[in-house]
N, C-alpha and C positions, 0 to 999 in steps of 0.2 A: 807441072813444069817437067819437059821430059829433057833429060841428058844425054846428048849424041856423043859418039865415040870417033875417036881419032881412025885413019888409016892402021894405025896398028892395034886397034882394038881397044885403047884407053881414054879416061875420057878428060876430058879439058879441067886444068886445077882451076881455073876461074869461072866455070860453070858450075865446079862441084861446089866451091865456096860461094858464088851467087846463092844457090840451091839453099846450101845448108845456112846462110845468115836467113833468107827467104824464111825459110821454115822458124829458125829462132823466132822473126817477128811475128810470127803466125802463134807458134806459142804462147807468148810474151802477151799475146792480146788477147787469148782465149783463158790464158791467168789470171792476168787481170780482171777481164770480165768474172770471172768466177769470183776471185776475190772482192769486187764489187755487189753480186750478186750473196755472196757470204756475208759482207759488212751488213749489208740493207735485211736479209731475212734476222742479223743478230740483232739488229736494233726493233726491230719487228718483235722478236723473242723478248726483248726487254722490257719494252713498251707493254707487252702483254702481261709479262712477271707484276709489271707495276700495278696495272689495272687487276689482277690477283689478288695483290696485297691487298691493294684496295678496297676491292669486294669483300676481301677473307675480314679485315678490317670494320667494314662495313656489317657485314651478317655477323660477328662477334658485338660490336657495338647494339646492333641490333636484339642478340642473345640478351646481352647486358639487361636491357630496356624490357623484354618481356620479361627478365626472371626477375627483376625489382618492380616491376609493376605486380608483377605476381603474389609476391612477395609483400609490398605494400596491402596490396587488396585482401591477402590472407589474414594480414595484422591488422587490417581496420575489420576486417568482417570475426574477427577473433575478439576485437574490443566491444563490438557491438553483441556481438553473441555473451561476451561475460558482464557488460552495464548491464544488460534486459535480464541475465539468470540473476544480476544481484538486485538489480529494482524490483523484480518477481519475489525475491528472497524477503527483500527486506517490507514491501509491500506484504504479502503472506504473514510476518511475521509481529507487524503491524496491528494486522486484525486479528491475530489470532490472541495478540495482548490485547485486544480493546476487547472481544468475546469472552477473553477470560476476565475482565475487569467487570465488565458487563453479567456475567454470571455471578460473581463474586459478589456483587450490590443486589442484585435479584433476589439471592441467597439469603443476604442480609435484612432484605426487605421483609423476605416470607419470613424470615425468623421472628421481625421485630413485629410483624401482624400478628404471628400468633401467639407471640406475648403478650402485645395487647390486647388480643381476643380473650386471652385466656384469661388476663386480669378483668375484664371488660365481665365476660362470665363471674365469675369470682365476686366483684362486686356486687351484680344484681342478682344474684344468688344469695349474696347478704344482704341486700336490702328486700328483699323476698321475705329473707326468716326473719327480719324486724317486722314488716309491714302485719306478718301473720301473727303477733303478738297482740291479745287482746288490752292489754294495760297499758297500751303506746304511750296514753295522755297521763300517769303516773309515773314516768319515769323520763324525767327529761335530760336526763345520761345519756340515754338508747338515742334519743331526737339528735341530741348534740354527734352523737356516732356516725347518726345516718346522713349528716349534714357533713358531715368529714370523709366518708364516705364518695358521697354525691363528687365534692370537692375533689378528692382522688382520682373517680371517674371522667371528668371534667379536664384534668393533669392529662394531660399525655407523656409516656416514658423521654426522658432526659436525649437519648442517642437516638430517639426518629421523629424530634422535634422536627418540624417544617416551619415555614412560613404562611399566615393564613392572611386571608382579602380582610381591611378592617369593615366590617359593618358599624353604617353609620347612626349611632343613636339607640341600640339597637341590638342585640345577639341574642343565638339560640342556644340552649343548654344541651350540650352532646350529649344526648340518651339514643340518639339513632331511632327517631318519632317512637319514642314508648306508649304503646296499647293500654287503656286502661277500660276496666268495665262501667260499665252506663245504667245499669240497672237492672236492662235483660240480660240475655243471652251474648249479644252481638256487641261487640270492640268500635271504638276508634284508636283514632291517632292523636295522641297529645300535645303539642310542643309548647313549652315554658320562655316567655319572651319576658326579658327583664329590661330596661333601659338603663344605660349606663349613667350613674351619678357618683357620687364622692364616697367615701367607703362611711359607712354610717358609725357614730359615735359610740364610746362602751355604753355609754347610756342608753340606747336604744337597743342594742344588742340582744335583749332579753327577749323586748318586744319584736324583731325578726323573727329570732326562733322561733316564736310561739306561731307567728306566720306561715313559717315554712312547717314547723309541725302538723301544724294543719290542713295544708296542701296534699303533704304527705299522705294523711290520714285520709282523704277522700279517698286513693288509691289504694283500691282493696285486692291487686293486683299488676305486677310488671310483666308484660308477656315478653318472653325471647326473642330477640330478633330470627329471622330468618336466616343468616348469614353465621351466625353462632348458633 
């Protein structure tokens, strides 16, 4: 909007003030606009801060989530890792008590063999030096001996008693098959089968011994076992 000037060179008061309200409104709307254009990017600005939060909210809740799962999964693989070293433990030490239990009775066993052995010797060792006595059938002291003797042998020690199968009608006398001589040169094997009956009267007593005396007396020889 251009402003003409009077004949004297000035210019009209109601053109200049057309002009300059003119110009106010012009102002006034390009203000505005701004100020609208202000409002709307600040709520843009806000809208966005939110969705921030949000997110920030978001990826923290989500930190949260990984480091307790982490966390969880270190503490189960922690309990697991310490049940197996102590089932390992206690399994290990399990067996190392039943191998030592186990050696312990082994131990005990060889020991209680070779006292039996040793007695087992020991006896027919003395029945040996009786058998080799030429006046066996004068001296029925010596008989009575070897028949206690026998008996002893027959005993097995008190602490490696076992359990034995009953035979029916029927047992062998534990000599571990004793060798005796036949005439030549050449052994067999002996085994003494007795049948089981009622324990014989004192009255008869005498008449056993003189049985088993004589039994005895065939045998002019006990050979050693093999194993002794």
């Amino acid at each position: 909007m251009r402003l003409k000037k009077t004949l004297f060179g000035n210019y009209r008061a109601k053109e200049v003030e057309d002009c300059i309200e003119a110009l106010e409104e012009g102002f006034d709307r390009e203000i505005q606009k701004k100020n609208e254009k202000i409002e709307s990017l600040r709520k843009k600005i806000d809208s966005m801060k939110n969705q921030e939060k949000e997110i920030g909210e978001a990826v923290i809740y989500a930190k949260s989530l990984v480091i307790e799962a982490h966390d969880r999964a270190e503490k189960e693989a922690k309990e697991v890792l310490e049940k197996a070293q102590k089932d390992y433990l206690d399994t290990r030490e399990s067996i190392l008590e039943e191998i030592d239990t186990l050696t312990k009775k082994r131990a005990e066993a060889e020991r209680l063999y070779n006292l039996q052995k040793e007695k087992i010797k020991n006896i027919i060792s003395r029945i040996d030096d009786f058998l080799e006595l030429d006046d066996i059938d004068g001296k029925p002291k010596d008989i009575k001996k070897i028949q206690e003797l026998r008996k002893e042998l027959d005993r097995p020690e008190e602490v490696a008693k076992e359990k034995e199968e009953v035979v029916p009608e029927r047992e062998k006398v534990h000599l571990e098959q004793p060798l005796a001589k036949t005439g030549t040169d050449s052994t067999i094997s002996v085994s003494y089968i007795t049948s089981r009956r009622a324990k014989p009267k004192k009255k008869d007593e005498d008449k056993l011994d003189d049985d088993k005396g004589k039994r005895i007396k065939r045998l002019s020889r006990i050979k050693r076992d093999n194993f002794l």
